[in-house]
N, C-alpha and C positions, 0 to 999 in steps of 0.2 A: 236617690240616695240622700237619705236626712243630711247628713255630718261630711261634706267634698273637702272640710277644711287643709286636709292633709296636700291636697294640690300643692296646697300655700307653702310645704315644705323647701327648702333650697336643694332640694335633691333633686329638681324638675325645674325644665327650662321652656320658653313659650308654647316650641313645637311640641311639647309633651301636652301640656293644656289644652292646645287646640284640638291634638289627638282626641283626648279624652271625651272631649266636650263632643266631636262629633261619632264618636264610634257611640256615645251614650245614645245620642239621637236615633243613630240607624239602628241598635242592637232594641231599641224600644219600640221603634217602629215595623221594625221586619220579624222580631221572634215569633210572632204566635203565627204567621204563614208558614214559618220553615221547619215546624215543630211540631213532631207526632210522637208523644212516647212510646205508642203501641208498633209502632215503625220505625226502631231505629233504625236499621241499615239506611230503609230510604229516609231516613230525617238526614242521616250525617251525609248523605251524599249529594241529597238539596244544599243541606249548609257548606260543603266545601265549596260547592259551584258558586252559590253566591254570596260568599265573602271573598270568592277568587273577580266574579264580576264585578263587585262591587269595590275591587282594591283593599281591600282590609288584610290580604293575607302578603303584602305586600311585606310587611313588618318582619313576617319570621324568612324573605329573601336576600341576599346582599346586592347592592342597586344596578350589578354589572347585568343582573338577570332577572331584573326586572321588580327591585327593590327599593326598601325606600331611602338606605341609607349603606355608605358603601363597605359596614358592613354592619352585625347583627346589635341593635341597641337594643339593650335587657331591660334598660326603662319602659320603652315602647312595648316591648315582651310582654311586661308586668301589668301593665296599665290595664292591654288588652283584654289579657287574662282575667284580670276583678271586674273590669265593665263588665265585657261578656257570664262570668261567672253569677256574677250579681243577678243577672237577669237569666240566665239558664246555663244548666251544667252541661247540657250536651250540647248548644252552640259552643260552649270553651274549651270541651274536648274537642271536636272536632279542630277548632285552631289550635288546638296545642299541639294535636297529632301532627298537622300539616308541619308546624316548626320542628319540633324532635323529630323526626321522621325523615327530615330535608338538612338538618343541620351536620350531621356527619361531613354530607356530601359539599356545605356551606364551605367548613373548616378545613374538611382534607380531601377533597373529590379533585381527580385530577380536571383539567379543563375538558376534556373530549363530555367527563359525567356531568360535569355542571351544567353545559349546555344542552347535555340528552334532558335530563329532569327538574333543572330548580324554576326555567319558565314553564311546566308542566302545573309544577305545583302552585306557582304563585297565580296562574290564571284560574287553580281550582281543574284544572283540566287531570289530575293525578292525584289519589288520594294515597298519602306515605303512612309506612310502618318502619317500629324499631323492634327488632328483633333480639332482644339481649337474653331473658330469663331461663332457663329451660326448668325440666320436674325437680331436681337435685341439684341445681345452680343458679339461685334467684338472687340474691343481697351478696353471696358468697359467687364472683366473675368466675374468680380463677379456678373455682371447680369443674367450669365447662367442659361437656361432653362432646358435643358437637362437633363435627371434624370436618375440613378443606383438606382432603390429600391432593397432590398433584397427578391429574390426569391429560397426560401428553405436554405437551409445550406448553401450550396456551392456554388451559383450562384450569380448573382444581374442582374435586367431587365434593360434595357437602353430605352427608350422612347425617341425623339425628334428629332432634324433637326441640320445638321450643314451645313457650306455655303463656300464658298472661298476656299475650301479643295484644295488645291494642289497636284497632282496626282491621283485625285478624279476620279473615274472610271478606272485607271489601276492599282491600288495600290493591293499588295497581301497582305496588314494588315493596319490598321490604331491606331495610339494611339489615343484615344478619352477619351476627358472630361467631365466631368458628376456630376450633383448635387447628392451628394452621405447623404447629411442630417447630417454631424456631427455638425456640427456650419452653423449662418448665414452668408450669405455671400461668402466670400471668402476662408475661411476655412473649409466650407462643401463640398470641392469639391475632387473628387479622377480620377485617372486617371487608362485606361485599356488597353491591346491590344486586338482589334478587327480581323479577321482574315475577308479577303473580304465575303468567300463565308459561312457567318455562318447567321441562317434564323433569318429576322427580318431587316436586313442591306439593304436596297434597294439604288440606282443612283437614285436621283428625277429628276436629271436635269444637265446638261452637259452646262456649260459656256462659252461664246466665249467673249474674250477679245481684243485688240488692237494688242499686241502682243502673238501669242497663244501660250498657254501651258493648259496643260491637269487640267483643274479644276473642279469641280462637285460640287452639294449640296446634301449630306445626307441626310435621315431619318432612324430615327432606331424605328421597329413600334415590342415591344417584345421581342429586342435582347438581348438573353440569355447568357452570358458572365461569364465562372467560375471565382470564386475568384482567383485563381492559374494565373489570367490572370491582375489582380490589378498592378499597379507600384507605388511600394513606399507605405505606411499607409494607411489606410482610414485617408481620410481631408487632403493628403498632395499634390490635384490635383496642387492648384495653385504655390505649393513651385517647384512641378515637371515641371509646365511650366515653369515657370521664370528664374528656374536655368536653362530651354535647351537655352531658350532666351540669357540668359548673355553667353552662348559660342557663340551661332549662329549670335547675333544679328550685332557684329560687321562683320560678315563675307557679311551681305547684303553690307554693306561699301565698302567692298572690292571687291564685286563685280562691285557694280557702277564705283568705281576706274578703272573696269577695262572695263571698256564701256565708261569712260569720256575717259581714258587714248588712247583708238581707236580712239573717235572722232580727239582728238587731233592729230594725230597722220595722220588720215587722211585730216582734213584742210590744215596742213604741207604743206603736199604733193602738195594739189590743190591749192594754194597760189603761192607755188612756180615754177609751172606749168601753172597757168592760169594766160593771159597778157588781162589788163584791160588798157586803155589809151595808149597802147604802150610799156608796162613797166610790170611785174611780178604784181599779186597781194599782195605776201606778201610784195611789197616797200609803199605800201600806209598806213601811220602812224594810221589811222584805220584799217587796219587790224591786223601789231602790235601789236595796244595798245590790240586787243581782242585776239592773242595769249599768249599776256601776261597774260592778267586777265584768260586765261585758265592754263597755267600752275602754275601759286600761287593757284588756286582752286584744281587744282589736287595734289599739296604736299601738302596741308594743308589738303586734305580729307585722303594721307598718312600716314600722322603724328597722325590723328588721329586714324585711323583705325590702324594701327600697334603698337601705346602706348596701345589701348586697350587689344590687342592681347596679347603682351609681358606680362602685368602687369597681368593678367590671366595666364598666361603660368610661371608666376614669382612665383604662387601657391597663389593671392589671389582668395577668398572663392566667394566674387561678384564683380565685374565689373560694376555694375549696371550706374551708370554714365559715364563712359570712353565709356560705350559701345551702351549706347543710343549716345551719343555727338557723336560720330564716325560712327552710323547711321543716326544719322541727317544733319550732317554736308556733309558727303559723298554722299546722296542721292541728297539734293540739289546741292552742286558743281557739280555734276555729270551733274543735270537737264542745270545747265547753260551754263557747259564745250559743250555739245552737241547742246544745242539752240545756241550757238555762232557756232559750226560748220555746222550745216543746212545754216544759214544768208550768213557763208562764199562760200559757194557752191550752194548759190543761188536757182534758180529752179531746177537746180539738187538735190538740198537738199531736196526738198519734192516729190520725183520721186521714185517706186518702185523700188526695185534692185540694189538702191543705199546705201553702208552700212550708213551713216550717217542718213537717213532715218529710216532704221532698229533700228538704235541705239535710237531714235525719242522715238518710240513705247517700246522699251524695257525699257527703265530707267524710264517710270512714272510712273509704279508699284511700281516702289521700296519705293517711298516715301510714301507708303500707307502699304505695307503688313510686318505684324512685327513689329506693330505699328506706326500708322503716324507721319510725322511730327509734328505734334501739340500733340500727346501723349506721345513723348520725350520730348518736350519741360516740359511740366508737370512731367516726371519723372525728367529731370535732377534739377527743381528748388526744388521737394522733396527732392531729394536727399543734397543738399545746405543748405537747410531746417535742415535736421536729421543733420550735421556736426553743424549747427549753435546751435542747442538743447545741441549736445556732448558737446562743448567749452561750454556752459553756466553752463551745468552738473560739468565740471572739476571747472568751476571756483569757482561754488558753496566749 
């Protein structure tokens, strides 16, 4: 990484530096054994085990079950996420999965669930999924189709389909969402852990994407799920997402951060390497002017992605604005940081096996999963919205 200067920000404290500095080390020294494009399943499944051996998945634990901290510090989240991202997108999926996937159960799993599965995962020994989206209910919760009726005392049936599931087909448990019937809407909804191999759960379909990673589309035709396996109340599915969302969401930021922060990084390089007219390409005032506009994209996607972090980590209760802005803004800057280093790399830019290429493919997910861009856009103006009701309340 040319530019670490941002360490130096006061939003980060020793144990964040020391992090950084040695998750850089191992993620430089272990990625090219645990990485097979042509293999994801078994790539993400090497990498869980060994970022669970090697303690690094420690991070998205709380330290009762084998964490690093007693409980989820979104700094350390963050950090993660750009090391790893920086240097491969499917080692950072893979840890991202492991945290969203576990975090439900982090925040509202009763104790009997925390101790079936969060040392599962943090050893790597259990590879987690979130099951939210379904075909007609992806950015839009409360449309969910999906249903929890009760079946006998102790049970409830799960019926329906979900879609975009991330680690979908290797996952050894999924949290899934479900219209559970207490209220309309959004507040009938409850959330459970599913275990893969329990009957009723079938793979309908196995995903292929741009950039691959393991995704699937669910059905659940029966699936008989005890109560003992609920997260959090009946009716409090949607308060269970939301709240994993305001930890997770600013860390997709910080991912992108750290795939713009590559591009960048690599233009550098090939700029000042490649002689166009005689002369370096980086002397040509266009190409300049477009590593500048890459690096103000890349601290301002900083600035936000780590004030979200911090202010979270500062012990407030939602994020909900800081952390969508820092998903939004990050996922875009990221998209542009990178389309300026393709242009600059020319037809090498859209050439296999060229990382800026790779990076191409990887950063356009992100402006769609975890809420698109245009569905932050809409949370952060409610959010502006609820402040502007408070001030009118107080004035009253």
């Amino acid at each position: 990484m040319i530019d670490a200067t941002f360490l130096k920000w006061p939003f980060f404290e020793d144990r964040h530096l020391q992090y950084a500095d040695a998750l850089k080390v191992w993620i430089e020294t272990e990625s090219n054994g645990l990485v097979d494009h042509a293999d994801v399943d078994g790539s993400c499944r090497r990498i869980v085990r060994k970022l669970g051996d090697d303690g690094w998945l420690r991070a998205v634990i709380p330290e009762a079950y084998g964490g690093l901290y007693p409980i989820l510090d979104v700094r350390t989240l963050c950090l993660s996420r750009e090391t790893l991202a920086y240097q491969d997108g499917l080692v950072d999926f893979a840890f991202a999965m492991q945290g969203l996937g576990s975090g439900p159960i982090s925040l509202f799993g009763s104790e009997d669930v925390k101790r079936q599965y969060l040392p599962k995962v943090v050893r790597g020994e259990a590879i987690a999924a979130f099951a939210l989206s379904e075909p007609e209910a992806g950015s839009d919760v409360a449309a969910m189709s999906t249903t929890a009726a009760p079946d006998g005392p102790d049970h409830v049936r799960i019926d329906g389909r979900k879609t975009w599931i991330s680690n979908g087909g290797i996952a050894d448990y999924y949290i899934v969402f479900a219209r559970s019937g207490e209220a309309p809407g959004a507040r009938g909804l409850s959330a459970y852990v599913v275990d893969a191999d329990t009957p009723g759960l079938v793979i309908e379909d196995r995903i292929d994407v741009i950039a691959p990673h393991p995704l699937a589309t669910l059905r659940f035709e029966g699936c008989r799920v005890p109560l003992t396996k609920r997260i959090g109340n009946p009716g409090e599915g949607f308060k269970v997402a939301m709240a994993t969302l305001d930890v997770f969401r600013s860390t997709v930021g910080a991912a992108s951060l750290g795939f713009a922060r590559r591009a960048m990084d690599e233009a550098l390089r090939h700029a000042s390497t490649r002689h166009l007219f005689g002369a370096p390409l980086a002397e040509l005032q266009m190409t300049q002017a477009a590593l500048a506009d890459m690096a103000t994209n890349v601290d301002t996607a900083a600035l936000l992605v780590y004030r979200a972090a911090w202010v979270k980590d500062q012990g407030a209760s939602r994020v909900t604005r800081e952390a969508a802005m820092a998903k939004m803004h990050a996922t875009e800057a990221a998209q542009s940081v990178i389309d300026k280093a393709v242009q600059i790399f020319g037809g090498l830019g859209v050439t296999k096996g060229v990382k800026v290429e790779e990076l191409y493919r990887e950063i356009r997910a992100l402006r769609i999963y975890e809420g698109a861009t245009e569905v932050q856009k809409v949370v952060i103006a409610r959010e502006l919205l609820k402040m502007l009701d408070g001030s009118h309340s107080e004035a009253r």
